[in-house]
C-alpha positions in Angstrom: -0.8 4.6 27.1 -1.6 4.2 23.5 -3.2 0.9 22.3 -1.8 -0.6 19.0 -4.5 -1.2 16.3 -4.5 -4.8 15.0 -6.5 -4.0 11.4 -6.4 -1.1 9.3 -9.9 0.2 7.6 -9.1 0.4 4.2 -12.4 1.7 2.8 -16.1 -0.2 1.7 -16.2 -2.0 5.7 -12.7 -3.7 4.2 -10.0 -3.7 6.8 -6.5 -5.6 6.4 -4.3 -6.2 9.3 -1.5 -3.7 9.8 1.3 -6.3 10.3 0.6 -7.9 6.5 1.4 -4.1 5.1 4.1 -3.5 3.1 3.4 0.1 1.8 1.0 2.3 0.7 1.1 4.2 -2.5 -0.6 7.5 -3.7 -2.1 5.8 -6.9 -1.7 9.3 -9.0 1.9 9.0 -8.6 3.1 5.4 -8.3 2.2 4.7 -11.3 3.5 6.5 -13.3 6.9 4.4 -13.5 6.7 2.1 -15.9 8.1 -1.2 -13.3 4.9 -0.5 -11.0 2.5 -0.5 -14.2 4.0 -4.0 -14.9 3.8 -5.2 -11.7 0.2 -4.3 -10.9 -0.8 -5.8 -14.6 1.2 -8.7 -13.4 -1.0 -8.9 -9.9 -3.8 -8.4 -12.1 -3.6 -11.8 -14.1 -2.8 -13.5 -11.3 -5.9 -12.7 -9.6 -4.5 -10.6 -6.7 -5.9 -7.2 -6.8 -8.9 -6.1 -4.8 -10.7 -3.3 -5.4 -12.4 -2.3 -2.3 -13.0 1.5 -3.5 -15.8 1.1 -5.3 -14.9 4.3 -7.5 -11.7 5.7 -8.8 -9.0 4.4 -6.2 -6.8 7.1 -4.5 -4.0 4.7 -3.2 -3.0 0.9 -3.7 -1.9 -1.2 -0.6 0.7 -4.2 -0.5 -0.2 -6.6 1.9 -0.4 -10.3 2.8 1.8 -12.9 4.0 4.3 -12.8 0.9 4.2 -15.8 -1.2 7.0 -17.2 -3.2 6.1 -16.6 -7.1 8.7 -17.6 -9.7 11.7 -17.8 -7.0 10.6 -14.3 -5.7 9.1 -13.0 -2.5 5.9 -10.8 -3.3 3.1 -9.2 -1.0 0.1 -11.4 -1.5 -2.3 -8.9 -2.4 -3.1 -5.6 -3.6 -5.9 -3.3 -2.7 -7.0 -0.6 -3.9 -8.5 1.7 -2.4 -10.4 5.2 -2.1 -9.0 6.9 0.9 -5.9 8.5 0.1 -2.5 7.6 1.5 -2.5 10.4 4.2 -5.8 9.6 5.0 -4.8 5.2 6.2 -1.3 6.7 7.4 -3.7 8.8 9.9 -6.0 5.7 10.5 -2.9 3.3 11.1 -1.5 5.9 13.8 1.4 6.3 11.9 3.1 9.6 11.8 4.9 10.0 8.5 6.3 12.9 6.9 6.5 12.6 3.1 8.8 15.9 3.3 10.6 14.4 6.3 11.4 11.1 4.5 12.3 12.8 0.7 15.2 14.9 3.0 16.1 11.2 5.0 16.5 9.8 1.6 18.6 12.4 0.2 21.0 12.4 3.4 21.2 8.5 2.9 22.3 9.1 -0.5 25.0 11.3 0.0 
C-alpha cells in the first residue's frame, strides 16, 4: 500500500504541498529561453519568488493556487530551490523519465 505524501520538502525546512505544483524546472536549462527569463523577472516585481535555497538554486518550482493577473491564470508562486529537479521528483514519489517523456513528446508531434 503506498501512502500519498501531502507536502513536498523543497529544501531550507521549506515544504510546499504537492497538489499546488505545477512543474519543476532544471534552473540551468529553463532559462535559457528568453519567455521564462521574462516571466520569472515578471514574478520577481510582483513579489512572488521565494528563494528557499540559500545558495545558487538548482531548480525553480510553480506552485500555489493560481491567481488571475491581468486576465491570465498564473501559479502563485515561484521557489527556488537547491535540490535539483531529479532530486524533488524522487522526494514527491514521482517516477518521471526525462528520456521517456522527450520520445512521448516526439510521438505526439508526429
Amino acid at each position: 500500500m503506498r501512502v500519498e505524501k501531502s507536502h513536498l520538502h523543497i529544501g531550507n525546512n521549506r515544504t510546499v504541498r504537492q497538489d499546488e505544483i505545477v512543474g519543476i524546472f532544471d534552473m540551468d536549462t529553463a532559462t535559457v529561453a528568453s519567455s521564462t527569463k521574462r516571466f520569472l523577472i515578471g514574478m520577481q516585481k510582483k513579489g512572488r519568488i521565494l528563494d528557499v535555497s540559500g545558495e545558487l538554486p538548482k531548480s525553480f518550482l510553480l506552485a500555489g493556487p493560481p491567481c488571475s493577473a491581468f486576465g491570465r491564470i498564473e501559479p502563485a508562486f515561484v521557489y527556488f530551490s537547491q535540490l535539483s529537479p531529479p532530486t524533488l521528483m524522487q522526494r514527491s514519489g514521482e517516477r518521471i523519465s526525462f528520456e521517456n517523456n522527450s520520445q512521448r513528446n516526439r510521438k505526439d508531434r508526429t
